[in-house]
C-alpha positions, 0 to 999 in steps of 0.5 A: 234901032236895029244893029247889023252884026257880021254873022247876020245877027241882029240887035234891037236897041235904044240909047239915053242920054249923053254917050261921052258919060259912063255907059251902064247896058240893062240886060231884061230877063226870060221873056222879056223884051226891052219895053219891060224897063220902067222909064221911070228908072231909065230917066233916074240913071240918065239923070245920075250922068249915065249913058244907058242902053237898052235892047231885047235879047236874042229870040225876043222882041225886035232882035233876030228871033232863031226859028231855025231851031226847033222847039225844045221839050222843055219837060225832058230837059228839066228831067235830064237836069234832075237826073245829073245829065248834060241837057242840050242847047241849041243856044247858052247863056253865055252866047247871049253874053256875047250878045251884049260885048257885041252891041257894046263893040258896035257902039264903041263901048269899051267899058259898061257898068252891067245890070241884069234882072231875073235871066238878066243876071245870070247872063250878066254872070257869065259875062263878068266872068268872060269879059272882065276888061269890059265890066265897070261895075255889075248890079244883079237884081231878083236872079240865082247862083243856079246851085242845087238845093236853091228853092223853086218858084211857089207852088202856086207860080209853077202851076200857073206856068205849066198850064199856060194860056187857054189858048193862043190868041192874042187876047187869052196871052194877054190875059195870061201875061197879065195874071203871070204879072198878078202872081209874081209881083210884089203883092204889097205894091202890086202893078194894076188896073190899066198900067197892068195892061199897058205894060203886059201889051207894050211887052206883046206889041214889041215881040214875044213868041212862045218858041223864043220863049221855050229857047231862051227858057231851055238855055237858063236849064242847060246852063246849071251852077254858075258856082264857079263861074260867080267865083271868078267875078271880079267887077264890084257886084250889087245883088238887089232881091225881094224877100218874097219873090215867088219866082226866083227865092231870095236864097239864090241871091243870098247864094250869089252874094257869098260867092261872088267875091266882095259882093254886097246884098241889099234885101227888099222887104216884101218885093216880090219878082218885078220893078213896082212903081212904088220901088223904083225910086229906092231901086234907081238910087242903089243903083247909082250909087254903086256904080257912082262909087265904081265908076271913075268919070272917064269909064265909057 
């Protein structure tokens, strides 16, 4: 469901659960609309006692999408950061932070346990930074510091990606959404068959386009280090990262973890850069646990 904000945003969101229990917010990653949460870790959560919400972030989805701004050129400002030089952002990633406060503020959410994959994290990041008051606990899974020197994605994966889709009808995105999925998920445990497909058109069908995609992609490139800014967190942090993630390396959440004061780091072995089946189980439970043993029963 929709939430109307005062400066004419909107927010697309869906809430399980009990909301008088804790309240834990997921935050999806680049290009990712709410759909991409496994149900299956969403119901272990709400099981635990947990009120969750999930929603699309902005430019994603069913949430306000800012076609008032143009396309940005995505291969300049990847020179331009190369280069040391200040890339602009029609939107940051700290304003998709306040997103998140804002849709806590129309629930009547004071406090929240965050949990943010991939862009997720870093916008989780810089919330935890800004709203202390307002974080019970913060799980940052398969997302990066930003620091220089942090491996890129494989080889493999970034080609992939700047060739994009053949074409821009509905079937080649889905193709290439779907091979997306192939080359950065967790070979050993691999997303297959019809439940690849499922997940890849539940994805289209509740909103993608390729101009939010370039937006929100622009503001994770202007946005840089985060060295700083993990400095500050003061939530008690879980990092959950594959050890083959071809997407985001691991090294940049091992870089997160020893930046992020008292932050402990769990290490999947073979996971790549998604939620498997396989893993969700052992993924749901680290994260009730952390925020069971950070959470007082009062939090909302």
């Amino acid at each position: 469901m929709p939430i109307a904000l005062p400066d004419t945003k909107h927010i697309f969101y869906t809430s399980y659960g009990q909301s008088v229990n804790p309240a834990v917010v997921l935050i999806q990653g680049l290009s990712m609309p709410s759909t991409a949460w496994p149900q299956e870790m969403i119901d272990q959560l709400v099981e635990a006692g947990l009120y969750v919400i999930s929603f699309d972030n902005r430019d994603i989805g069913k949430s306000k999408h800012y076609d008032e701004f143009k396309k940005p050129n995505l291969a300049f400002a990847i020179i331009k950061r190369k280069l040391g030089l200040r890339v602009k952002s029609d939107y940051s990633l700290s304003d998709m932070a306040d997103d998140v406060v804002s849709l806590m503020d129309a629930l009547s959410i004071s406090k929240a346990s965050i949990i943010g994959v991939s862009m997720g994290g870093m916008i989780g990041q810089h919330l935890c930074s800004r709203y202390p008051q307002r974080v019970n606990t913060f799980i940052q899974i398969m997302s990066t510091s930003g620091a220089k020197g942090i491996p890129g994605p494989s080889s493999e994966v970034t080609k992939h990606i700047a060739k994009g889709p053949a074409k821009y009808d509905r079937n080649s995105i889905l193709e290439y959404n779907m091979q997306t999925q192939r080359l950065v998920g967790t070979r050993e445990h691999p997303l297959e068959g019809e439940r690849l497909r499922s997940f890849v058109e539940d994805n289209l069908a509740q909103g993608q386009t390729s101009a939010g995609i370039l937006r929100q992609t622009n503001a994770i490139i202007a946005d840089g280090d985060r060295s700083k800014i993990l400095a500050s967190i003061q939530a008690p942090t879980l990092i959950i990262h594959g050890n083959k993630d071809p997407l985001v390396h691991i090294e940049g959440g091992r870089d997160a973890a020893q930046k992020i004061p008292n932050a402990v780091i769990h290490e999947i072995n073979n996971m790549g850069h998604d939620l498997p089946p396989s893993l969700i189980d052992d993924i749901s439970q680290l994260c009730v646990r952390h925020i069971k043993a950070n959470t007082s029963e009062e939090s909302q």
